[in-house]
LOVEX-443817 format. One record per residue (C-alpha): residue number from 1; residue in three letters; x, y, z. Coordinates in steps of 0.1 Angstrom, whole numbers, m for minus. Layout:
N
R   num   residuo       u       v       w
R   NUM       ALA       X       Y       Z
...
This chain:
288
R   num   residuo       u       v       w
R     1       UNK    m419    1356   m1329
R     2       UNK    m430    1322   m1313
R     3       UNK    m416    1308   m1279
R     4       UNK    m393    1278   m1295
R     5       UNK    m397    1259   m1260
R     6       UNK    m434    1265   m1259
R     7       UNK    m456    1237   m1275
R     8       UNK    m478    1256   m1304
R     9       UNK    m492    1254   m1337
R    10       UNK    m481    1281   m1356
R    11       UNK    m501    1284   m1393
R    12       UNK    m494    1302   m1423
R    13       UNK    m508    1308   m1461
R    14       UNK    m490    1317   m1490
R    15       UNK    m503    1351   m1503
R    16       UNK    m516    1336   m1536
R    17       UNK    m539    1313   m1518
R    18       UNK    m525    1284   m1531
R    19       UNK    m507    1267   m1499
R    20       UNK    m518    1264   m1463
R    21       UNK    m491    1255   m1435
R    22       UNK    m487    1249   m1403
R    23       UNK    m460    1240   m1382
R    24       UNK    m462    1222   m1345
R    25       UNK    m442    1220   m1317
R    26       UNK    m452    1192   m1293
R    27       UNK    m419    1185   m1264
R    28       UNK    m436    1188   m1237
R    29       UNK    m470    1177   m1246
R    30       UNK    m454    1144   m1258
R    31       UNK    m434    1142   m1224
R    32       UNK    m465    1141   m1204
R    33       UNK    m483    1119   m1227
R    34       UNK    m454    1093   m1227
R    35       UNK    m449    1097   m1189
R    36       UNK    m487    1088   m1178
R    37       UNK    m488    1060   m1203
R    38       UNK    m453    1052   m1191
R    39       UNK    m436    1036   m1224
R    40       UNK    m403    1041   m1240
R    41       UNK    m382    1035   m1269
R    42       UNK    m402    1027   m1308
R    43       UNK    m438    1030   m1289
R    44       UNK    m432    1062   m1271
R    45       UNK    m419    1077   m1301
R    46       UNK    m453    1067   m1320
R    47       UNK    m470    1081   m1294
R    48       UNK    m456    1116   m1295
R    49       UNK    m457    1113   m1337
R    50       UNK    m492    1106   m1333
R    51       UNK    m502    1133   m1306
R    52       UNK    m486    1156   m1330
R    53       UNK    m507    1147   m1359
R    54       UNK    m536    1150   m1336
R    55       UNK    m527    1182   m1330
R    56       UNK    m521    1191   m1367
R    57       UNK    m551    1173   m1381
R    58       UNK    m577    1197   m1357
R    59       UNK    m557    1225   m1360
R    60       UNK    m562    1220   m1401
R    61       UNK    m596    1203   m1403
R    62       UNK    m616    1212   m1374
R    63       UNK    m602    1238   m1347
R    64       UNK    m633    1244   m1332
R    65       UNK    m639    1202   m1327
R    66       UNK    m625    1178   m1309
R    67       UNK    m602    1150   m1328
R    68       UNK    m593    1117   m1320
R    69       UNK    m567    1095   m1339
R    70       UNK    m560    1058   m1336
R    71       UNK    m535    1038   m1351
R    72       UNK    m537    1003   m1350
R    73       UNK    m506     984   m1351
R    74       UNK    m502     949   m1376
R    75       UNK    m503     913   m1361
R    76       UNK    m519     923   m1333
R    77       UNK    m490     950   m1322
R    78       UNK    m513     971   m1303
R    79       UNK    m527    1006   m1307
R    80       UNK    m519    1042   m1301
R    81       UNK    m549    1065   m1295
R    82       UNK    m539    1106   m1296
R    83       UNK    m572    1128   m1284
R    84       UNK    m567    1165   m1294
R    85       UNK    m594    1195   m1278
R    86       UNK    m600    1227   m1290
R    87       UNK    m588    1243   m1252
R    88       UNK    m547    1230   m1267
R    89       UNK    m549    1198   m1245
R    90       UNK    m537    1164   m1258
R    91       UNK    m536    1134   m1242
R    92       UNK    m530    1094   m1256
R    93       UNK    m542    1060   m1247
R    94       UNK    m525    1025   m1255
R    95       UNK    m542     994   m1260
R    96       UNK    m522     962   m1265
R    97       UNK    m491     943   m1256
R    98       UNK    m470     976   m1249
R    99       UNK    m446     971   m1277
R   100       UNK    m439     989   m1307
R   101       UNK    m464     991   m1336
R   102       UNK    m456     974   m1366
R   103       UNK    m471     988   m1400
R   104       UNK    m481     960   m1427
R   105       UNK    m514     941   m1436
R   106       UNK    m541     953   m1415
R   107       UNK    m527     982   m1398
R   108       UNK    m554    1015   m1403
R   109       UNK    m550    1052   m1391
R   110       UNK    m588    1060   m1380
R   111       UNK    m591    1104   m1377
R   112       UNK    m626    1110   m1359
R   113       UNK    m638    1149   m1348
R   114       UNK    m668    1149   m1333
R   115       UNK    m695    1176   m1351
R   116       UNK    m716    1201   m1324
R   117       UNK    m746    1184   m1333
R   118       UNK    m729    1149   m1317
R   119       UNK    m723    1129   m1348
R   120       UNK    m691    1114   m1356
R   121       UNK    m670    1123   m1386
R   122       UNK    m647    1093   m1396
R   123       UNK    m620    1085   m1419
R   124       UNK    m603    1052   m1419
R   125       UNK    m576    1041   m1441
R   126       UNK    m551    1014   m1445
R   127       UNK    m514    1026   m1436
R   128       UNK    m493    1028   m1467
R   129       UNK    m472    1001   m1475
R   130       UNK    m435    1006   m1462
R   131       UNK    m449    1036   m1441
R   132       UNK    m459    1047   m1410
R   133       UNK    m478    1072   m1392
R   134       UNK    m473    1103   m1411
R   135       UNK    m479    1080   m1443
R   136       UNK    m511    1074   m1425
R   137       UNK    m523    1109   m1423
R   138       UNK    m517    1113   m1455
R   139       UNK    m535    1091   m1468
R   140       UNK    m571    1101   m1453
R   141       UNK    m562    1132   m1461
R   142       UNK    m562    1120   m1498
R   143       UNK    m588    1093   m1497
R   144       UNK    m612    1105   m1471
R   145       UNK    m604    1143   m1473
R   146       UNK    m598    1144   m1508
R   147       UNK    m571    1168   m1502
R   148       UNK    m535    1171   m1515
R   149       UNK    m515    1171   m1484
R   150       UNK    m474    1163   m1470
R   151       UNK    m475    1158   m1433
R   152       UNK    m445    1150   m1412
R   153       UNK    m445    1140   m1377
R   154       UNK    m415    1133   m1354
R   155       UNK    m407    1128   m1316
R   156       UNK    m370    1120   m1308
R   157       UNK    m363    1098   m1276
R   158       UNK    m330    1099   m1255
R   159       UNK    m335    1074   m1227
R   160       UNK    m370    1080   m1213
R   161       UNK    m369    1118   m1221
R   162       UNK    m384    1137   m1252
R   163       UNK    m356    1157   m1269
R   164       UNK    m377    1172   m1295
R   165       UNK    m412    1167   m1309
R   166       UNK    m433    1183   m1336
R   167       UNK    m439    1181   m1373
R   168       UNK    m454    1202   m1401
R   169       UNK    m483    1204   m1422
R   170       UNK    m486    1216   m1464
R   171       UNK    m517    1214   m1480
R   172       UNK    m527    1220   m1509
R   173       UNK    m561    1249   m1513
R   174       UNK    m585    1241   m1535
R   175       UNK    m586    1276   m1543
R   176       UNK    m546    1272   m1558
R   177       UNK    m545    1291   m1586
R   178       UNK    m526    1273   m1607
R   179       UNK    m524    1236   m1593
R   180       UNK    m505    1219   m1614
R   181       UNK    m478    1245   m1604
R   182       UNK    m483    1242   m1567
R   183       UNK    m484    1205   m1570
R   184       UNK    m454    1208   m1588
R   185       UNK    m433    1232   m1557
R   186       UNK    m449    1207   m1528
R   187       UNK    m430    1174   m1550
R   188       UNK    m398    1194   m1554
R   189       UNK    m397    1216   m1519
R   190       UNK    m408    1184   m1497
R   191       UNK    m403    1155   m1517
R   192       UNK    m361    1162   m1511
R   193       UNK    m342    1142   m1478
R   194       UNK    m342    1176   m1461
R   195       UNK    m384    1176   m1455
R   196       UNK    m382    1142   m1458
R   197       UNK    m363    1134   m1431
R   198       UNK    m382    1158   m1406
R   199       UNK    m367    1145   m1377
R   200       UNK    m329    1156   m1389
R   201       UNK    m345    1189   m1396
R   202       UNK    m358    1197   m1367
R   203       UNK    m327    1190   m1349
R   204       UNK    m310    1215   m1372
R   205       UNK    m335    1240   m1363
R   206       UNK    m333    1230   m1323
R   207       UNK    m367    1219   m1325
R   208       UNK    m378    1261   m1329
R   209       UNK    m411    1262   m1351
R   210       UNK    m411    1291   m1363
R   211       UNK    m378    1285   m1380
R   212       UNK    m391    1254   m1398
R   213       UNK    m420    1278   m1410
R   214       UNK    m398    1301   m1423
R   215       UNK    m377    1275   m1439
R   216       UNK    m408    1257   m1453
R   217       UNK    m420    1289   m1470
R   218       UNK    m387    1306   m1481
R   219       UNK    m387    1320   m1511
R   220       UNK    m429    1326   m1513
R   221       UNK    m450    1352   m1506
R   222       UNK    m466    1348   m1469
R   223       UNK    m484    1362   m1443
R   224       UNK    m487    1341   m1407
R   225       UNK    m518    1335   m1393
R   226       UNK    m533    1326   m1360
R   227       UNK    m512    1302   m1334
R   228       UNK    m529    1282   m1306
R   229       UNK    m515    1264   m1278
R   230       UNK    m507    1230   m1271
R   231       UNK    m501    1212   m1236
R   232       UNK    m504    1178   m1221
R   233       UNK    m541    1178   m1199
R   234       UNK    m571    1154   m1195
R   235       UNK    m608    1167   m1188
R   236       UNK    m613    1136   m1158
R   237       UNK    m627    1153   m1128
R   238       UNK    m639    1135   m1094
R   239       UNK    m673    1146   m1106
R   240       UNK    m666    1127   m1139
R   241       UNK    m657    1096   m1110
R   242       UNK    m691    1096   m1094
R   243       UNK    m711    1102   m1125
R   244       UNK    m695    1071   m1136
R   245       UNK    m704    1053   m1100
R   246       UNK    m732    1066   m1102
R   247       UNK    m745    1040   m1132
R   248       UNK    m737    1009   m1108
R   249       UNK    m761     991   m1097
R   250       UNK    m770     998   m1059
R   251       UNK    m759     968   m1045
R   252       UNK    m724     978   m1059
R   253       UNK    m719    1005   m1043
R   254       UNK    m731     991   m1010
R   255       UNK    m708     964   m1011
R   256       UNK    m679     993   m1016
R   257       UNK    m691    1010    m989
R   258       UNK    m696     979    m968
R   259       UNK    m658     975    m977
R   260       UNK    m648    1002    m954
R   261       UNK    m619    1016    m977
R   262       UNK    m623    1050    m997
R   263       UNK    m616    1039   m1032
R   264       UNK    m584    1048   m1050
R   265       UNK    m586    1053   m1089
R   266       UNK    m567    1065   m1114
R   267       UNK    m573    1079   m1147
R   268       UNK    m560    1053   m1175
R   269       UNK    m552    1084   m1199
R   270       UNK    m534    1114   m1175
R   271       UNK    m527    1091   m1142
R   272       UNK    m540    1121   m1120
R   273       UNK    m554    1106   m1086
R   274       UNK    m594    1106   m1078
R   275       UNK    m600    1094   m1043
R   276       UNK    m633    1084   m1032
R   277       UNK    m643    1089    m996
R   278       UNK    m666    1065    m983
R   279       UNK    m691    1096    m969
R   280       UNK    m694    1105   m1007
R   281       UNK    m700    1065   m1019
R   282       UNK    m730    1068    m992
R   283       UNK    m740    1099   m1011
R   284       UNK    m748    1081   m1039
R   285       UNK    m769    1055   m1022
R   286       UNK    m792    1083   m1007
R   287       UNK    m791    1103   m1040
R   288       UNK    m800    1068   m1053
């Protein structure tokens, strides 16, 4: 039985091969992602939405990989970038005026997971007219994936705290024995106000994933499969810091250390603290 206040994926198939789902849990992942960006209200609830579906899209497509997502806003609103790793860490950058995105002409939904060999895999459609984020999804999941798939994605906001997050994942296997059929149970299961409205539903269910799995699936054959951890996290490091000094041309660095003043920075996506002595700036001189 999955932890209801731990932040997972949980997945599942149906025993006749025809459905795969998965269900995620994302509270506290969201919270951290919407603290170090500190944003509130519309935006901070597209950020969680999209960490989930982050979260959702590796855990579907490409476990193993790492996935990023970014949703770019209409009218110049700005966008929302959601970077999910195979260690369970997520993590979210914003670019723009820091207000909420609007969806309309020239808003996209861009899903990248980088391959082992270093290449890029990208999908890039327009959002849906009249939708949003999870509209988003599902369309490179049809276009780009070529793959029947309903996602939902919620995060609900009270003030600047995360109440609930998460969202669900049903996707259609190519190896669905009969598909019209399945097609057929994902339009009348999902298509209703209850899965619709995801957000309602998981405040029925106190935000507890397995719960929604259950509910999902009810009535079907199932067996659950493997679930994997999710957390708020960043991979910066002070070594990542002077790698990155490192590339600066000499007189750069000698002008910081001329300065006198260890240097203060601050990651843009977790807001963890790397300080820079002025003994290790000099380090990079010799090294130089």
């Amino acid at each position: 039985m999955a932890d209801p206040a731990a932040d997972q994926v949980l997945r599942a198939m149906t025993n006749d091969g025809a459905l795969r789902v998965l269900v995620a849990s994302t509270t506290r992942s969201c919270q951290g992602a919407i603290d170090a960006q500190s944003v509130k209200g519309k935006l901070a609830e597209q950020v969680g939405e999209l960490l989930t579906g982050a979260a959702l899209f590796r855990e579907t497509m490409a476990p193993n990989l790492r996935v990023q997502c970014l949703v770019r806003g209409s009218k110049g609103s700005g966008q929302i970038i959601a970077d999910s790793h195979p260690d369970g860490w997520l993590r979210s950058l914003l670019r723009g005026p820091g207000e909420a995105l609007t969806f309309g002409e020239g808003s996209i939904v861009h899903l990248m997971r980088s391959l082992p060999n270093g290449e890029l895999q990208q999908g890039v459609v327009e959002v849906p007219e009249g939708g949003g984020i999870s509209e988003g999804f599902m369309s490179v999941m049809h276009h780009s994936e070529q793959i029947v798939t309903v996602i939902r994605l919620a995060c609900e906001m009270d003030g600047e705290k995360v109440v609930r997050a998460g969202g669900y994942l049903v996707q259609l296997l190519p190896e669905a024995p009969d598909r019209e059929e399945a097609v057929q149970l994902i339009t009348d299961r999902l298509g209703g106000e209850t899965f619709s409205d995801i957000k309602a539903h998981l405040k029925a269910l106190d935000g507890d994933p397995q719960k929604l799995l259950e509910v999902l699936l009810e009535g079907m054959e199932w067996t659950p499969l493997a679930n994997s951890g999710l957390r708020f996290g960043c991979d910066c490091s002070k070594s990542r810091v002077l790698a990155s000094l490192a590339t600066l041309d000499r007189s750069e660095v000698q002008s910081m250390v001329d300065d006198g003043e260890a240097l203060d920075m601050s990651c843009e996506l977790c807001g963890r603290r790397h300080i820079v002595e002025i003994s290790e700036l000099r380090g990079l001189l010799v090294d130089s």
